[in-house]
Backbone bond lengths (Angstrom), bond angles and torsions (degrees), N, CA, C in turn:
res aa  C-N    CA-C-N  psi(-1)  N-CA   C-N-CA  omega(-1)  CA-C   N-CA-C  phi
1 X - - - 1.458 - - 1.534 108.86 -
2 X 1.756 95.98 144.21 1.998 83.82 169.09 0.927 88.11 -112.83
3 X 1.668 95.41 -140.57 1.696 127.39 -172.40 1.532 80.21 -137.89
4 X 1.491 101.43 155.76 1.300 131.10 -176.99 1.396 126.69 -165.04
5 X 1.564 122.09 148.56 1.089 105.50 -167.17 1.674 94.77 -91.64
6 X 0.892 101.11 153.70 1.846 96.42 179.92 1.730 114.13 -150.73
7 X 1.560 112.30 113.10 1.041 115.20 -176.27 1.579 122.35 -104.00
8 X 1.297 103.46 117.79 1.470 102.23 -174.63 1.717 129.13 -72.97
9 X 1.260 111.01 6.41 1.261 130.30 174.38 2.007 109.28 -81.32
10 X 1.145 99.14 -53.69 1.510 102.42 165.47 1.717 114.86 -104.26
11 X 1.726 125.92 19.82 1.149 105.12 142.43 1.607 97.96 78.32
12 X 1.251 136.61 -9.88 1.329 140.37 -176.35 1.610 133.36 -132.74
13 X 0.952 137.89 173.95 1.660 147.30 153.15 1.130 108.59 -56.25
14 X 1.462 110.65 129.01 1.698 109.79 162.67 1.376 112.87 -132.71
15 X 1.189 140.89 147.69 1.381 157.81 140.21 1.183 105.60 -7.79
16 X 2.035 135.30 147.50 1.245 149.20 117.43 1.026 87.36 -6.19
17 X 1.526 127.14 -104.62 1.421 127.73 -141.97 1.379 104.43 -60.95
18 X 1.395 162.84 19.57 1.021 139.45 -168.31 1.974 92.71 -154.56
19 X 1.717 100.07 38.57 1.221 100.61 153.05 1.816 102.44 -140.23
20 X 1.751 87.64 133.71 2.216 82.92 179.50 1.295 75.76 -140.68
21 X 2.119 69.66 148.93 1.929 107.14 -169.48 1.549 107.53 37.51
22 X 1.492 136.34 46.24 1.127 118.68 162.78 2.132 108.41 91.38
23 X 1.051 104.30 -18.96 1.470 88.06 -176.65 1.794 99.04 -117.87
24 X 1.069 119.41 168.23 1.400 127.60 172.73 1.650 114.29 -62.06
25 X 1.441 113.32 146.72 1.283 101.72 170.06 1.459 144.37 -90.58
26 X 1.779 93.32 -1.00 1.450 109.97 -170.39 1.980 99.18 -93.82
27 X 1.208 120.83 -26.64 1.190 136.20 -141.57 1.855 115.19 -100.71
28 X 2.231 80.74 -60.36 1.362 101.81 -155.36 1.593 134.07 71.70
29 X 1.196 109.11 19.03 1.623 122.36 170.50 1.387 94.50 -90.09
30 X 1.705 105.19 149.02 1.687 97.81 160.71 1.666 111.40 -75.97
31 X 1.606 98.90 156.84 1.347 140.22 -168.52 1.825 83.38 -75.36
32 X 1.509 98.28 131.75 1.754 96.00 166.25 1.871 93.29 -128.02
33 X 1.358 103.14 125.19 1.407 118.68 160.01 1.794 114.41 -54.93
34 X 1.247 114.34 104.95 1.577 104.25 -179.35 1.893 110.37 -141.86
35 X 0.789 94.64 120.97 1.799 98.86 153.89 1.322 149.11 -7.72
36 X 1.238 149.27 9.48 1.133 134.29 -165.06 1.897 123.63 -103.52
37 X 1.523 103.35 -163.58 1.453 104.06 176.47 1.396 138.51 -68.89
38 X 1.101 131.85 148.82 1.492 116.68 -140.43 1.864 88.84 -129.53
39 X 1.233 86.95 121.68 1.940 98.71 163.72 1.402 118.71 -89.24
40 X 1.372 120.68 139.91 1.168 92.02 148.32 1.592 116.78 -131.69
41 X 1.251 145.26 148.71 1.394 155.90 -131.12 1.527 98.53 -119.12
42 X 1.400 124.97 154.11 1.409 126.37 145.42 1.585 131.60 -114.49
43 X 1.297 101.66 96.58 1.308 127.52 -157.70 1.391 100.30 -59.96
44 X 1.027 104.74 -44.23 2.145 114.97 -148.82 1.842 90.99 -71.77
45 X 1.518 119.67 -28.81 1.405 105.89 140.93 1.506 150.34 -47.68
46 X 1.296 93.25 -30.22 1.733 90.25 171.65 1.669 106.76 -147.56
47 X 1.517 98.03 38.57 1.651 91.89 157.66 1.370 121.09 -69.50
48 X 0.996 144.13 -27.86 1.685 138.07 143.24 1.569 98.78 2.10
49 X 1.657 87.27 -98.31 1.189 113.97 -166.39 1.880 117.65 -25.53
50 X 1.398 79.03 -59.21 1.723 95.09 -174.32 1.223 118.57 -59.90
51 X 1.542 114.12 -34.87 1.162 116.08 175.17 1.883 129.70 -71.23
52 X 1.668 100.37 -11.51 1.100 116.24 -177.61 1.213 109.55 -102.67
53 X 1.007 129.83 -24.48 1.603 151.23 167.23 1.436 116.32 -41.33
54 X 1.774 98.04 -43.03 1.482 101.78 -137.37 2.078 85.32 -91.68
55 X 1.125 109.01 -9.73 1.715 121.65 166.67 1.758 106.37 -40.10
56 X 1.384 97.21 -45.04 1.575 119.09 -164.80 1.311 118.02 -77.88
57 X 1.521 118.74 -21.02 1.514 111.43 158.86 1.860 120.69 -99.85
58 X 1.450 75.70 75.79 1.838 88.97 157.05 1.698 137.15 -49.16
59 X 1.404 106.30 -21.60 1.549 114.05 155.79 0.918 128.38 -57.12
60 X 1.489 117.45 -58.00 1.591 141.48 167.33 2.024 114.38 -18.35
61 X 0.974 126.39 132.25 1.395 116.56 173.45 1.674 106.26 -86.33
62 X 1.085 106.45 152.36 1.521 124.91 -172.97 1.490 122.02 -40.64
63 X 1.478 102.32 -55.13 1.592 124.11 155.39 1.281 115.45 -35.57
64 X 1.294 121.39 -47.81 1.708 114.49 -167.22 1.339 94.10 -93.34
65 X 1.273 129.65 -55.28 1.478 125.49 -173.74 2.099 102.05 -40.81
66 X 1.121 103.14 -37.19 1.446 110.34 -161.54 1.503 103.72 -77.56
67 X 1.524 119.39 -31.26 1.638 120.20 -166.63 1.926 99.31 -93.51
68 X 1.515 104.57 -15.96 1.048 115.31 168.12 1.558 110.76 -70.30
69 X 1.115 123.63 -57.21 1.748 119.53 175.92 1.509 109.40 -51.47
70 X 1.636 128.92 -43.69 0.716 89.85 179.13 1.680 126.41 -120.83
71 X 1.324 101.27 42.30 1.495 120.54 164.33 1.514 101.93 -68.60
72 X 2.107 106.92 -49.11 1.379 106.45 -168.70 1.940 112.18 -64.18
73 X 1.564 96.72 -26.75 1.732 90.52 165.06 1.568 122.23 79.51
74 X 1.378 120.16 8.61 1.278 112.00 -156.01 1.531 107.96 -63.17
75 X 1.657 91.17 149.34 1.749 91.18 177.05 1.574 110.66 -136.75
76 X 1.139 122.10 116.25 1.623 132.30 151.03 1.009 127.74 -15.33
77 X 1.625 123.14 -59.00 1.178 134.64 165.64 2.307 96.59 119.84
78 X 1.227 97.98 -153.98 1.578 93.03 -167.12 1.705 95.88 -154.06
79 X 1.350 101.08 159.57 1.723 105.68 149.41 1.473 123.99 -130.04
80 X 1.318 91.74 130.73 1.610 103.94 178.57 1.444 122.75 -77.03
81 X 1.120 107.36 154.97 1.768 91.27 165.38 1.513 90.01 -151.35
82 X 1.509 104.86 141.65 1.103 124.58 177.10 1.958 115.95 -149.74
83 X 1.655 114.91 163.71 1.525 126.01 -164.75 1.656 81.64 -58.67
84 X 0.885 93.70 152.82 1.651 134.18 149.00 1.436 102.37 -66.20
85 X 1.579 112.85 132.27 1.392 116.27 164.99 1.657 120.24 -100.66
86 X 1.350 109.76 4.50 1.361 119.86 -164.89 2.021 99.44 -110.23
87 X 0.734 130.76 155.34 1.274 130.54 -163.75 1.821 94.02 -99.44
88 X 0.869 106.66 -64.42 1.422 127.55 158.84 1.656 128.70 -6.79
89 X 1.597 95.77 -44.55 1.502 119.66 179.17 1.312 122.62 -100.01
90 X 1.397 125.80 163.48 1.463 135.24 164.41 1.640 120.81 -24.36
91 X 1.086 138.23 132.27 1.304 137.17 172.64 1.291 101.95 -52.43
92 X 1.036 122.23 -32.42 1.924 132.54 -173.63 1.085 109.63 -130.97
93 X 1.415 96.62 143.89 1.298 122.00 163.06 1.408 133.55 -127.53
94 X 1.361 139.24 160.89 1.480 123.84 -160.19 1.699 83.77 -142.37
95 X 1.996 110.23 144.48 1.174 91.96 154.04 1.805 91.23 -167.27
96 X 1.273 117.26 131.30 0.995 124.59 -179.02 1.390 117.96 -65.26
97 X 1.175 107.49 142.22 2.091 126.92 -175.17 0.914 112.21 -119.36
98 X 1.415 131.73 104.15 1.691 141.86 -172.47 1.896 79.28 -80.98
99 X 1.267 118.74 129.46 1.409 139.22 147.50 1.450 123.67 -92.34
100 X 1.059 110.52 125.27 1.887 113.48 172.62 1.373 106.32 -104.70
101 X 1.538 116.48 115.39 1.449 111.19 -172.66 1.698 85.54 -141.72
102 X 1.945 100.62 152.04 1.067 109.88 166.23 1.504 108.25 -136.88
103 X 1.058 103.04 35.78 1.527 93.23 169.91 1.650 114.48 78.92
């Protein structure tokens, strides 16, 4: 179980950021702190998607669309290069690191 902000005016979960002074921002009902079951999702599967998605809610204010990108976090990944431990081999070496990050 978590905690959640949960507004009964829209019937749903809302975000930290999308509660001021205590009431919701889409609504204006107060925000009730409550309890329930907790999901959790695997994003880094369809951050694509989500990230292209999130173009599509034009209602949305800029701010949330924006803390939303980078809640979703996507990451590329990197290349390292580091000595050779073998005498034998290249002074360098290169090798790509898939990273899973969500922010």
């Amino acid at each position: 179980m978590s905690r959640v902000n949960w507004c009964p005016g829209c019937a749903t979960v809302i975000a930290n950021e999308q509660v001021k002074d205590g009431t919701c921002e889409r609504s204006g009902d107060p925000v009730v702190v409550k309890r329930m079951p907790e999901w959790a999702f695997r994003i880094t599967r369809y951050s694509e998607e989500l990230l292209r998605d999130l173009d599509k809610l034009t209602a949305w204010p800029d701010r949330v669309t924006s803390m939303q990108k980078n809640w979703i976090g996507k990451s590329e990944g990197t290349t390292i290069r580091s000595p050779s431990t073998a005498a034998t081999r290249c002074s360098r070496s290169s090798r790509r690191v898939r990273t899973l990050s969500s922010a």
